[in-house]
C-alpha positions in Angstrom: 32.4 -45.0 -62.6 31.2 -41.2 -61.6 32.0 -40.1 -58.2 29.3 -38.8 -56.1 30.8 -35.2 -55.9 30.6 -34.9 -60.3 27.1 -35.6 -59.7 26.2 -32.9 -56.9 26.0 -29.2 -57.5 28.9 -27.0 -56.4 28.8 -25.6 -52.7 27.7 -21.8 -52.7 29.7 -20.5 -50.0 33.0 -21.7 -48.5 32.4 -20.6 -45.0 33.9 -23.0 -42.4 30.9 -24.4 -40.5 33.7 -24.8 -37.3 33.3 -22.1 -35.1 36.5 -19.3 -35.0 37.3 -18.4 -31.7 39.8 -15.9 -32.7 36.7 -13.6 -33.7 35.1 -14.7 -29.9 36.1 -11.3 -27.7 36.9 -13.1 -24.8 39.9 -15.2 -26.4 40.4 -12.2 -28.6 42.6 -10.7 -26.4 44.8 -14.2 -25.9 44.9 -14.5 -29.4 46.4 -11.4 -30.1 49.2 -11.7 -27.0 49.7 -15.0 -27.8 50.6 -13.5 -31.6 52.4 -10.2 -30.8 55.7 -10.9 -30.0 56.2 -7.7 -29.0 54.0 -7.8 -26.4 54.3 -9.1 -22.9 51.7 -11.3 -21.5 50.3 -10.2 -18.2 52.5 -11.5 -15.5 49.9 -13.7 -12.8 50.6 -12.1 -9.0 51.4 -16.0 -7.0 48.0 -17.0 -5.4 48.3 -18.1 -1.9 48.0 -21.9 -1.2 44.5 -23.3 1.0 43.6 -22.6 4.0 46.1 -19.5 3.9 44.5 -16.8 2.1 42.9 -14.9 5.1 43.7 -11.4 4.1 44.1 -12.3 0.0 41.2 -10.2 -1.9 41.4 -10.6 -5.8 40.7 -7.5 -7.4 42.6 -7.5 -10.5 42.7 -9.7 -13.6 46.0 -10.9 -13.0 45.1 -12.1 -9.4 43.1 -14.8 -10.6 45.6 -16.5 -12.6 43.8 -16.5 -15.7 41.0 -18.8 -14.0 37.8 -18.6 -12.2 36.6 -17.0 -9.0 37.6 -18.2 -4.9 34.6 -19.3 -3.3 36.2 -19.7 0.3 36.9 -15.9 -0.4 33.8 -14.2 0.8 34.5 -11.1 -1.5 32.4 -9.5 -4.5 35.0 -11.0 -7.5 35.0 -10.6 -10.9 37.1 -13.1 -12.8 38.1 -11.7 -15.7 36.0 -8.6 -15.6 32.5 -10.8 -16.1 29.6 -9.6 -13.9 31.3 -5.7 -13.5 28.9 -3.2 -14.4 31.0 -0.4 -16.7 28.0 2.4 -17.0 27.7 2.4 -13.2 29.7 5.1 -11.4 31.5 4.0 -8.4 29.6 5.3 -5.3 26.2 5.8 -7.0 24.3 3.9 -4.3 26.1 5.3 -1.5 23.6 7.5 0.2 24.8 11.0 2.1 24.9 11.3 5.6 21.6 13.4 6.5 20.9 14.5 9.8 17.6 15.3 11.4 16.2 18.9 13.5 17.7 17.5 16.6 21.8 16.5 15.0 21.2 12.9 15.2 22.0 10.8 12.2 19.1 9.8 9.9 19.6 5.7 9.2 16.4 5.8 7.9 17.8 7.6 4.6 17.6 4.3 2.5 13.4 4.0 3.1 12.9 7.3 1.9 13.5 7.1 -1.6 12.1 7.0 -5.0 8.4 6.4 -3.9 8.7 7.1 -0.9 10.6 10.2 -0.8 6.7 12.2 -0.5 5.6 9.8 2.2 5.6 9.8 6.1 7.7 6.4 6.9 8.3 5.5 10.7 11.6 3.5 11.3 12.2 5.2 14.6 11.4 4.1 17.9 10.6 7.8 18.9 7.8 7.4 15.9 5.6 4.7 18.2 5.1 7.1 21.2 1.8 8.4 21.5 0.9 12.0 20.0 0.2 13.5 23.7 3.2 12.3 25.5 5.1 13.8 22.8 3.5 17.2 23.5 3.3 16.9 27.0 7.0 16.3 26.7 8.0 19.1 24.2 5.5 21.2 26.9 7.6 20.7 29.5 11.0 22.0 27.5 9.3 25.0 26.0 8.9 28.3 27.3 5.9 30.6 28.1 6.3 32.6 25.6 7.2 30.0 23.2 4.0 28.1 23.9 1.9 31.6 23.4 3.4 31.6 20.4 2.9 28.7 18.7 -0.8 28.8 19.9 -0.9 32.3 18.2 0.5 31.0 15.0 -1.6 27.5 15.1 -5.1 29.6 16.0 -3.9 31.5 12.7 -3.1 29.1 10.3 -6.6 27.3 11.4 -8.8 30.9 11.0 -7.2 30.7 7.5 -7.9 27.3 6.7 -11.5 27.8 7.6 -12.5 31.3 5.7 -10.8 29.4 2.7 -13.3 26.6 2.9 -16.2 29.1 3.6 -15.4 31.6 1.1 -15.1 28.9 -1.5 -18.4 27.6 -0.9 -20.1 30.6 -0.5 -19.0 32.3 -4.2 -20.3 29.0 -5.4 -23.6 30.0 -3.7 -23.7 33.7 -4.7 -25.3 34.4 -8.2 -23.4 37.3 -8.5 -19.8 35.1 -9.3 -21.5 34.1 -12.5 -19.2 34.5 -15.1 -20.6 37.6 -17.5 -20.5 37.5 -20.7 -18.4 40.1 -22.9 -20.8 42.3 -24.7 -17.9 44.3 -26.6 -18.3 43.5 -30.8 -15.9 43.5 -33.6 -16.5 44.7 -36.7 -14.5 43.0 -39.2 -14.3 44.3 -43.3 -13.1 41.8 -46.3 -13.3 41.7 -49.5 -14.9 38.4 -51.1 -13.6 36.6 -54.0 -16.1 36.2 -56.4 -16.5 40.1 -57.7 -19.4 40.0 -59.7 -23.3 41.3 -59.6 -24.8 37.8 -59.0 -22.9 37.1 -55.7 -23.1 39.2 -52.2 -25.7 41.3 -53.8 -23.5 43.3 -56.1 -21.7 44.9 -53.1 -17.4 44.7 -53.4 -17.3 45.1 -49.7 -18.5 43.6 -46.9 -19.0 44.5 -43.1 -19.3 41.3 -40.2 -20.2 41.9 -36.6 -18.2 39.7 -34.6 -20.0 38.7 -31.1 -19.2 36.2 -28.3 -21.8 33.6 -28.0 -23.3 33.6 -24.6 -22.8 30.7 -22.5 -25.9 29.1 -20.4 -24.3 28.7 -16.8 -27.0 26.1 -16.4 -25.8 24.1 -19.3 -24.2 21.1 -18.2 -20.3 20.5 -18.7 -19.3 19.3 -21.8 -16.4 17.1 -21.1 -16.7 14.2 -19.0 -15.4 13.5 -15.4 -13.3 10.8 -14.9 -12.5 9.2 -11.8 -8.6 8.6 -10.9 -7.8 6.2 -8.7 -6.2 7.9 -5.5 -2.5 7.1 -4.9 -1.2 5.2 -1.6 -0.6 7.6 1.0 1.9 7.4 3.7 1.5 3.6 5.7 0.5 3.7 9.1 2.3 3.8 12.3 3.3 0.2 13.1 1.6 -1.9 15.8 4.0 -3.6 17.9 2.9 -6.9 19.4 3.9 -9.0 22.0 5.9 -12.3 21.3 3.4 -15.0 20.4 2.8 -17.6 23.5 1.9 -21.3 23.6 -2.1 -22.3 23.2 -2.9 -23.8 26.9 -6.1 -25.9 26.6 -8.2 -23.0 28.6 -7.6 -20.8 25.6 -8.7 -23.8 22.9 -11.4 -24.7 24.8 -12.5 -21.2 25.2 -12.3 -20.7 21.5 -14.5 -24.2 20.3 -17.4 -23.2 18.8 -20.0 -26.2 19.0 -21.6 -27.0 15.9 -25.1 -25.1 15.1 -28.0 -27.9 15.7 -32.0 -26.9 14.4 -34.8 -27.9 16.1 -36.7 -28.2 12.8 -34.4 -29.8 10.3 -32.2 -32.6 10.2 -31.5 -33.5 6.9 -29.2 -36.2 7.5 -30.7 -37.6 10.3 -28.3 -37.9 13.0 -29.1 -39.3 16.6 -29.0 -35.9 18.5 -29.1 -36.2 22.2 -31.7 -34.3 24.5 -29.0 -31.7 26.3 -27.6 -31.0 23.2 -30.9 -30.2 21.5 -31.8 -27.6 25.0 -28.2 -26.4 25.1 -28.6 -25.7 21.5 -32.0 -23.7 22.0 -30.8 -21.8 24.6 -33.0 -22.6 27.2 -30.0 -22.7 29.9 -28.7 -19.4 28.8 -32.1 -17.6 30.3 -32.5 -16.9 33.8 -36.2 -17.9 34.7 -38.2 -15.4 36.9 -40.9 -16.3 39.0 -44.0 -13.7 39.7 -44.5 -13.1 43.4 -48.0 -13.4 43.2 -47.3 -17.4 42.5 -46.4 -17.3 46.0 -49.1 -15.3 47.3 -52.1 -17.7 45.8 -50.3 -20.4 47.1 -50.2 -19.8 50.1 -53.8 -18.2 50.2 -55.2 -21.5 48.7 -53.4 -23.1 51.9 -54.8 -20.8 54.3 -58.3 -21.3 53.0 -57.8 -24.9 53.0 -56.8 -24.9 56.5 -60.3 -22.9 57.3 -62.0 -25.5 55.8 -61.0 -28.1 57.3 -61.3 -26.4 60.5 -65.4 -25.7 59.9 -65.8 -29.1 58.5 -64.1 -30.5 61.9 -66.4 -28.1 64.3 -69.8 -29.4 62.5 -69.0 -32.7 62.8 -68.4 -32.3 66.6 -71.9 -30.2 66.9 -73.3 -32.9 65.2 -72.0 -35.6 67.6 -73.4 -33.9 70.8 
């Protein structure tokens, strides 16, 4: 009878399909002390026992016995050297102690980075106090002629700010600032290539004028304009607001809103009551105003009335006698 391995095809490789941990670098380094002879295995510091490792911080390989991290150890660990970054310098994210124009240390170092290193950022409780009770303040320290000063150089810097922005638009204006045109010529003299009588009229030499084309300052730019989104400037000075308070029922019913009711439509045809319908027209809202002269024809109807009942009585006692 023919086995089953005479009848299948020879294996092309001979790898073992079981993984080798002796190429693994993690047990590499066990493998090879385990090997060496020579060698001496690490020597594991004694771990303290539970619930007495108060001041223990593992550091090292050797303080962790060849096992895995302490949780009850609140302490940045790295078992084994797994998690610790190698290309990071130690102390790159430690920030230098800056100071501002007064001596004071500046904690607010770490917001002013990267992006906002070319921003205004306020951290400072000095930064939410108005704009005038800052100067009235810095007023009060300075000097007379300090104050002159700084009017002097502030009344300068804003003369110069001006007659930039004036000059600027008035050479735009001025037909004068048109760029003119360079009438100067060059004469350039070559030889061409094809020496013969039937080309460039026989001659063996020729002559170019060389001259600027002029430009149309009417013309209208060739290249086109496009529009760049404008970066985030600094963030505004924050708002601080009171501590949020309970709703009382004044406040809710203050902020109810009645529903909006039509004198015209009612598509689904609710029952709506009478005072609803005038509060909802706004009759109650407007104060009515009644003309004096109401008054005045009232009471002159009344008065006539009163006469002519009076005539009507003295006939009818003339006619009696």
């Amino acid at each position: 009878m023919v086995a089953l391995t005479d009848i299948l095809p020879k294996a092309k490789s001979s790898v073992n399909t079981n993984y080798d941990h002796s190429n693994d670098p993690w047990f590499k380094s066990r493998y090879s002390l385990s090997e060496d002879g020579d060698t001496e295995a690490p020597k594991a510091k004694p771990v303290p026992p539970y619930l007495k490792r108060a001041g223990f911080k593992p550091s090292k390989p050797e303080d962790f016995g060849d096992g895995g991290a302490f949780p009850e150890i609140h302490y940045a660990q790295y078992p084994l050297g797994m998690g610790r970054s190698t290309n990071q310098k130690p102390g790159a994210k430690t920030l230098p102690l800056t100071v501002d124009e007064r001596g004071n240390l500046r904690y607010d170092a770490i917001v002013r980075q990267n992006e906002n290193a070319k921003k205004i950022v306020y951290s400072q409780h000095s930064d939410l106090v108005p704009i005038f009770a800052k100067d009235l303040e810095e007023e009060e320290d300075m000097e007379v002629d300090e104050k002159q000063k700084e009017i002097d150089e502030t009344t300068q810097e804003t003369k110069a700010a001006l007659e930039k922005i004036v000059n600027v638009r008035l050479s735009a204006a001025q037909p004068k600032n048109v760029p003119t045109q360079s009438s100067d010529s060059k004469f350039i003299k070559y030889k061409p290539s094809q020496q013969s009588a039937a080309f460039n009229s026989g001659a063996k030499e020729r002559i170019i004028r060389m001259v600027e084309m002029p430009v149309d300052p009417l013309e209208p730019p060739k290249f086109k304009h496009k529009r760049v989104p404008k970066a985030s400037g600094s963030p505004p000075v924050p708002v601080m607001h009171s501590p949020p308070r309970p709703v009382t029922v004044k406040d809710q019913q203050d902020w109810k809103i009645p529903p909006c009711i039509s004198n015209w439509k009612n598509p689904k045809g609710y029952t709506i009551p009478l005072d609803k319908r005038l509060a909802a027209d706004g009759r109650g809202l407007q104060d009515v105003q009644i003309n004096d002269n109401f008054a005045k024809l009232s009471e002159a109807l009344y008065v006539a009335e009163q006469k002519a009942r009076e005539a009507v009585a003295m006939r009818s006692r003339f006619r009696r006698r």
